[in-house]
DSSP file (Angstrom, degrees, kcal/mol; ACC not computed):
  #  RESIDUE AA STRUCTURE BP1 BP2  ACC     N-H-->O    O-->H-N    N-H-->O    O-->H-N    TCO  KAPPA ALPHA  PHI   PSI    X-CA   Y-CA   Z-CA
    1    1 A X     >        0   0    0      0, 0.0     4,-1.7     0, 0.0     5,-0.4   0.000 360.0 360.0 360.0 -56.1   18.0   -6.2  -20.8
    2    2 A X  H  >  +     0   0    0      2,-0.2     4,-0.8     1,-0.2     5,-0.1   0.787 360.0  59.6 -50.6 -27.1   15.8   -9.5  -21.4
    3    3 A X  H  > S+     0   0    0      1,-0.2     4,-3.5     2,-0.1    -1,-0.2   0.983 106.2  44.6 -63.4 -60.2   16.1  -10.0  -17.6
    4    4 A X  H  > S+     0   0    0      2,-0.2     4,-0.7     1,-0.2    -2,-0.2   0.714 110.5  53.9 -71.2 -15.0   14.5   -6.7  -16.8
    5    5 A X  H  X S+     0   0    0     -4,-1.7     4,-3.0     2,-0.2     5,-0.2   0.801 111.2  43.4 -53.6 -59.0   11.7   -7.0  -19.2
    6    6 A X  H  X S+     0   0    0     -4,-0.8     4,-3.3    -5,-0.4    -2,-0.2   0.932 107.9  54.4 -63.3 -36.1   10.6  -10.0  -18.1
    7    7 A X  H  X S+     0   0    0     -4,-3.5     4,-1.1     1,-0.2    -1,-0.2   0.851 118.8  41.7 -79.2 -15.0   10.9   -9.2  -14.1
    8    8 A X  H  X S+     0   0    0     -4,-0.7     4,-1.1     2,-0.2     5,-0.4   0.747 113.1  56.0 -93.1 -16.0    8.3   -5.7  -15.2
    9    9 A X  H  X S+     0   0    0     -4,-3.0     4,-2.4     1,-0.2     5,-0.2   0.977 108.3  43.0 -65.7 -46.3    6.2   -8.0  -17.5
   10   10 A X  H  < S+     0   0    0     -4,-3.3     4,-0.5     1,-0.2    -2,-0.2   0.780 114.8  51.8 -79.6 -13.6    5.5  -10.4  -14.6
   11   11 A X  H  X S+     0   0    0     -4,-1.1     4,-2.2    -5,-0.2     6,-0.2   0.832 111.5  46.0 -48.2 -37.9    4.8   -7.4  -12.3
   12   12 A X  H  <>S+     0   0    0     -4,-1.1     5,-2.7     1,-0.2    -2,-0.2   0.944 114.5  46.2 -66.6 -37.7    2.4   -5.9  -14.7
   13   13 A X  T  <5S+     0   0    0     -4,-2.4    -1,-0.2    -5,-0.4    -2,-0.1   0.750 114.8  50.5 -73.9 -10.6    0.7   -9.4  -15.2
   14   14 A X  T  45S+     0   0    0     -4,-0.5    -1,-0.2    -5,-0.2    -2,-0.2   0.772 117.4  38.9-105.0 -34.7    0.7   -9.9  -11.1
   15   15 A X  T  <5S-     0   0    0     -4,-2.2    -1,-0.2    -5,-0.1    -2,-0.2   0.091 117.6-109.4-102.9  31.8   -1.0   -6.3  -10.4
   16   16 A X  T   5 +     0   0    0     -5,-0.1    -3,-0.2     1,-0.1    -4,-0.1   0.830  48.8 175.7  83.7  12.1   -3.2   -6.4  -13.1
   17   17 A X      < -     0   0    0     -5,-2.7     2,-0.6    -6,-0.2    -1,-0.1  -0.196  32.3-119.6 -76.3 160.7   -2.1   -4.1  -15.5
   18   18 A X     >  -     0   0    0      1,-0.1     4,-1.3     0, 0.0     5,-0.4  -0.739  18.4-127.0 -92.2 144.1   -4.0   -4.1  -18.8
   19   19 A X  H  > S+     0   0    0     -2,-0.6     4,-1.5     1,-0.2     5,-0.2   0.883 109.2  48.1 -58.7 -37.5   -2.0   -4.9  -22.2
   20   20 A X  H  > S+     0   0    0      2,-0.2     4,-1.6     3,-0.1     5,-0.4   0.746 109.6  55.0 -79.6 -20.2   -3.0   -1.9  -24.0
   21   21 A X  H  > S+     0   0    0     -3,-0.3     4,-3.5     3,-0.2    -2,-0.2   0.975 110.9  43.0 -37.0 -73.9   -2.1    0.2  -21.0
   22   22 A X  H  X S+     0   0    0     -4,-1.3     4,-2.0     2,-0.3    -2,-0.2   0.856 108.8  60.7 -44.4 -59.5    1.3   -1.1  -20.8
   23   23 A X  H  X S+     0   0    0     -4,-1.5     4,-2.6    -5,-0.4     5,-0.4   0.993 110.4  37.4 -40.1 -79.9    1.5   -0.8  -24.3
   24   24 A X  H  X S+     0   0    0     -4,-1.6     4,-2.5     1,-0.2     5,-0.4   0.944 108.7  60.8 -57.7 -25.8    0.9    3.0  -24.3
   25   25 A X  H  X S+     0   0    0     -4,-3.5     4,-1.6    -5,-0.4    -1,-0.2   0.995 107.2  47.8 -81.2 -28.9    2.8    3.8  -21.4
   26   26 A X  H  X S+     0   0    0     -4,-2.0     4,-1.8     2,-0.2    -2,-0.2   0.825 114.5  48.0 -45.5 -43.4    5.8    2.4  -23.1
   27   27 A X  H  X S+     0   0    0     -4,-2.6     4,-1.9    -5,-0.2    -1,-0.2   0.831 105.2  52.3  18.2-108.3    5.2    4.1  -25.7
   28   28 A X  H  X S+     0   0    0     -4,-2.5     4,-2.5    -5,-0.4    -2,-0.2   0.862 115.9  39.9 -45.8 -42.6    4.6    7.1  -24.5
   29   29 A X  H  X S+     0   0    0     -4,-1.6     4,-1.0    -5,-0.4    -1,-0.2   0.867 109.0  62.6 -82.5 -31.7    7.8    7.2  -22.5
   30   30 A X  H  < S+     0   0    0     -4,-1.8    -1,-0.2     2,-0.2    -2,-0.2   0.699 107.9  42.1 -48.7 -40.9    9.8    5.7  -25.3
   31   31 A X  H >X S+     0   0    0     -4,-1.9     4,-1.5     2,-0.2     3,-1.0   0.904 107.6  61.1 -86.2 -65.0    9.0    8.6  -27.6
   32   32 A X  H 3X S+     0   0    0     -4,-2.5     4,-1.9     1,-0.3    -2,-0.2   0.754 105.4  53.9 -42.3 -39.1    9.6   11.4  -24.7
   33   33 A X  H 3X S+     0   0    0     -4,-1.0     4,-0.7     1,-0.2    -1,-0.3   0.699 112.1  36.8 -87.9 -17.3   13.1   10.1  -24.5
   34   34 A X  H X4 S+     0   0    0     -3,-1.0     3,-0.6    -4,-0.2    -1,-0.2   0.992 109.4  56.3 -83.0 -34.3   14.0   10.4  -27.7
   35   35 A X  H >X>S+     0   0    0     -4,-1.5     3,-1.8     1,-0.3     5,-1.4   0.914 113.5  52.2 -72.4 -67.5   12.3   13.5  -28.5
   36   36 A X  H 3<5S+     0   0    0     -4,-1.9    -1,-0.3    -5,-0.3    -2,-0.2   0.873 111.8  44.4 -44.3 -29.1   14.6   14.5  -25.3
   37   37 A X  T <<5S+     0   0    0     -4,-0.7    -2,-0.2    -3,-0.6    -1,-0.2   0.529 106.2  58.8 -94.4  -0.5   17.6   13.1  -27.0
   38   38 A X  T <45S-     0   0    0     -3,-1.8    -1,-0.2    -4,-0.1    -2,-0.2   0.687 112.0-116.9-102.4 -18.4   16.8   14.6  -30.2
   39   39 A X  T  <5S-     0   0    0     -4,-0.8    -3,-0.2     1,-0.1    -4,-0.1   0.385  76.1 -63.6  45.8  20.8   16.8   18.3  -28.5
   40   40 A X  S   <S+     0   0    0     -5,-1.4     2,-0.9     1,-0.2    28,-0.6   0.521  90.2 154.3  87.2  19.2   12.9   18.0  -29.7
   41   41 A X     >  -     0   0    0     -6,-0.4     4,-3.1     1,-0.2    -1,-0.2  -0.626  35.1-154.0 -78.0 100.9   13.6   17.8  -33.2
   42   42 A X  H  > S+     0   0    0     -2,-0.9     4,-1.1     1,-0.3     5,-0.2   0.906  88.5  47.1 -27.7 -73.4   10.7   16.1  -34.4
   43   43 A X  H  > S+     0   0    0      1,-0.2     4,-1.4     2,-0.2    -1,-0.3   0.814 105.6  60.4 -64.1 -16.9   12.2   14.6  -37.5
   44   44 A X  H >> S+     0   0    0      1,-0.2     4,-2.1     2,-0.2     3,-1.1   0.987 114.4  34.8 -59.6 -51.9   15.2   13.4  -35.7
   45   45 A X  H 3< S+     0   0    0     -4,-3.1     4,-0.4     1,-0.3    -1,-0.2   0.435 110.6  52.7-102.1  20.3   13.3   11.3  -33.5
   46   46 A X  H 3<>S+     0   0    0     -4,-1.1     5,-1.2    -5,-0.2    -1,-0.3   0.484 113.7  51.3-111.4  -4.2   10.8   10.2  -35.3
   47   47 A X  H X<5S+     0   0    0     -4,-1.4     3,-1.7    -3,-1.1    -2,-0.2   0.882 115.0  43.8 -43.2 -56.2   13.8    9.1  -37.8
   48   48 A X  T 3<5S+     0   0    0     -4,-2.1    -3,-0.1     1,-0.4    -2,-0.1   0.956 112.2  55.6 -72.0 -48.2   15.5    7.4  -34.8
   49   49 A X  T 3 5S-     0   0    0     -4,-0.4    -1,-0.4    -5,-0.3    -2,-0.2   0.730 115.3-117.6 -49.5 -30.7   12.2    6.0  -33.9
   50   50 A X  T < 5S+     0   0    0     -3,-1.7    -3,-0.2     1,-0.3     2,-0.1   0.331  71.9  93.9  88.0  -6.9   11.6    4.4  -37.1
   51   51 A X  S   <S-     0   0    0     -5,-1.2     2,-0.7    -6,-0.1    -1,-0.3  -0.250  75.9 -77.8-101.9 177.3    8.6    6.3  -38.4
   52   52 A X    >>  -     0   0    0     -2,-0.1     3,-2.6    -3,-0.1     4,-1.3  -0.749  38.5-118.9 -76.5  93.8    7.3    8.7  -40.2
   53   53 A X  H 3> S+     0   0    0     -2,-0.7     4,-0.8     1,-0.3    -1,-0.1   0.497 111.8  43.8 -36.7 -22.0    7.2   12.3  -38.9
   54   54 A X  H 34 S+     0   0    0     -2,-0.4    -1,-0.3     2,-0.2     4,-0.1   0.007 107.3  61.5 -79.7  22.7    3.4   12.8  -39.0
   55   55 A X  H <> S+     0   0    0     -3,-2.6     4,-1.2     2,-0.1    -2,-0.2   0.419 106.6  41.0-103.9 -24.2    3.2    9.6  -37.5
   56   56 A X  H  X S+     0   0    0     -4,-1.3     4,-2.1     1,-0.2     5,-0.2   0.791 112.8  61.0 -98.8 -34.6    5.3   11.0  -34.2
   57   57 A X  H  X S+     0   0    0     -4,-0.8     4,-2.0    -5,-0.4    18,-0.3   0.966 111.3  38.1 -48.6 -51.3    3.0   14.4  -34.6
   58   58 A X  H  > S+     0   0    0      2,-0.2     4,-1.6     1,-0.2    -1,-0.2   0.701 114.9  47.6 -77.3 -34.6    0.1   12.2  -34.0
   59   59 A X  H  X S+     0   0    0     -4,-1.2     4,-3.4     2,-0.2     5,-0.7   0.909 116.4  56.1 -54.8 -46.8    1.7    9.8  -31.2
   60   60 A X  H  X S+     0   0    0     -4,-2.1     4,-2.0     2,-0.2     3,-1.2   0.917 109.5  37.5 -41.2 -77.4    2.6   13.6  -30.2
   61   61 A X  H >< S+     0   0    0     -4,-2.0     3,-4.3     1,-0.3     2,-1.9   0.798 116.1  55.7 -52.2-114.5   -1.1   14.9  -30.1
   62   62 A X  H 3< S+     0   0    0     -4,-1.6    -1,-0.3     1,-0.2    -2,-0.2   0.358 115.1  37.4 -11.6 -33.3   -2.4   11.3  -28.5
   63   63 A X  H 3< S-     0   0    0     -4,-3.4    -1,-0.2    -2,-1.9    -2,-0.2   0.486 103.4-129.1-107.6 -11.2    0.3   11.5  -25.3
   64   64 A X    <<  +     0   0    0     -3,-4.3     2,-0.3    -4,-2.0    -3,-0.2   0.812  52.1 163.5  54.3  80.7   -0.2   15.2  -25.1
   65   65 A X        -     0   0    0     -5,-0.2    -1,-0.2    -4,-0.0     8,-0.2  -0.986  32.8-132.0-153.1 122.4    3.6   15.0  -25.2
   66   66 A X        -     0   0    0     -2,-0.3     5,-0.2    -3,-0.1     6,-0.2  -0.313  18.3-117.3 -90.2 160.1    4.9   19.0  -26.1
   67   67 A X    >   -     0   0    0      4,-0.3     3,-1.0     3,-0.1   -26,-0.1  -0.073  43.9 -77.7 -79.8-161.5    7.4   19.8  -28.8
   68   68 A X  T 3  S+     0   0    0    -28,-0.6    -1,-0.1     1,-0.3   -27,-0.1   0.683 129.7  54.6 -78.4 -22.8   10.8   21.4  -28.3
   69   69 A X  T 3  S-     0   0    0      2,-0.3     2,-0.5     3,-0.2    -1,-0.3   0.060 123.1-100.8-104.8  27.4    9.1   25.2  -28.0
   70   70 A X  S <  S+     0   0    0     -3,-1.0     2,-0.4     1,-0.2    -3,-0.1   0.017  90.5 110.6  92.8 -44.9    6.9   23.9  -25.3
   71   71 A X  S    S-     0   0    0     -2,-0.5    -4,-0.3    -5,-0.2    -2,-0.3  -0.466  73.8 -74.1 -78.2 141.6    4.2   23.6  -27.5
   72   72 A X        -     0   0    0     -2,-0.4    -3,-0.2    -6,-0.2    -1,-0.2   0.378  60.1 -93.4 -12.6 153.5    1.9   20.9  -29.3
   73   73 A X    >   -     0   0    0     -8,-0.2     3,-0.8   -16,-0.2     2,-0.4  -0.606  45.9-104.3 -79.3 168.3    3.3   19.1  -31.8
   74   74 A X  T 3  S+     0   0    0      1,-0.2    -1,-0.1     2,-0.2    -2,-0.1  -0.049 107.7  84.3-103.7  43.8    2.4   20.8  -34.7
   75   75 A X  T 3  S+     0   0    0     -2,-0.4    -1,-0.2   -18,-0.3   -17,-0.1   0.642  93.7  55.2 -79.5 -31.6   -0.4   18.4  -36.0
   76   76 A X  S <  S+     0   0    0     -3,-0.8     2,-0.3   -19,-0.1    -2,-0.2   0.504  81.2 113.9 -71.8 -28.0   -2.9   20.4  -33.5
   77   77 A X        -     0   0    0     -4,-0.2     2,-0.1     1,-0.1     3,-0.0  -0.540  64.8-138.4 -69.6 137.4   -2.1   23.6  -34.9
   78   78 A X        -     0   0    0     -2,-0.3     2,-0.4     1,-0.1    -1,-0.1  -0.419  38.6 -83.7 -97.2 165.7   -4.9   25.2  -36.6
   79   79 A X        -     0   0    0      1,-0.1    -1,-0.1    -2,-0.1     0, 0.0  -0.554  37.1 -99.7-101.0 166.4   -4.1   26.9  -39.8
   80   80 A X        -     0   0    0     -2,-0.4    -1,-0.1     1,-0.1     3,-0.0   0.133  32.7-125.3 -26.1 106.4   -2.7   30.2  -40.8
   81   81 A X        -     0   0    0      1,-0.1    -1,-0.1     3,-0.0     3,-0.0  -0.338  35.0-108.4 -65.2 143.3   -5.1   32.9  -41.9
   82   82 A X        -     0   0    0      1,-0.1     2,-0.4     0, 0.0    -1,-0.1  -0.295  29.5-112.4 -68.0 160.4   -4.1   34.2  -45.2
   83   83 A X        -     0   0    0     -3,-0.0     2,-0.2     1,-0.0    -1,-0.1  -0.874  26.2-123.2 -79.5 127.1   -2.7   37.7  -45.7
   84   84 A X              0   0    0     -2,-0.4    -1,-0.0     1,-0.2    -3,-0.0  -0.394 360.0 360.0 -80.0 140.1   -4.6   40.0  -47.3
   85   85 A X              0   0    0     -2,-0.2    -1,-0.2     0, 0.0    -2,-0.0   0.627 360.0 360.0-106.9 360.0   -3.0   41.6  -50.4
């Protein structure tokens, strides 16, 4: 594993790649596979992930990365109009 880190670090560092770039696309991709391995269950994989589940809502919303029903995670959502009684 430490082998293949190092041979994409020194690619990134030979084309140029920026460090916060690299950062987020790792990220990014890191979180789509769990979120895949979770069957999109937020709180599984923002458990497995190590965080906090409105912390992976927010990653969510930043990577424009969709929840399990296709849709946004549900930080994005606006809220619920009351019912009238």
């Amino acid at each position: 594993m430490r082998d293949l880190i190092e041979k994409l670090i020194t690619q990134m560092v030979e084309t140029g790649v920026f460090f916060q770039d690299a950062v987020s696309e790792f990220e990014k991709k890191y979180i789509r596979k769990v979120l895949e391995q979770s069957g999109g269950n937020q709180s599984k994989a923002a458990k497995a992930l190590g965080m906090h589940r409105n912390t992976l809502g927010r990653k969510m919303e930043e990577y424009h990365l969709a929840a399990r029903n296709g849709s946004r995670s549900t930080a994005s959502r606006a809220p619920r109009a009351k019912r009238p009684k």
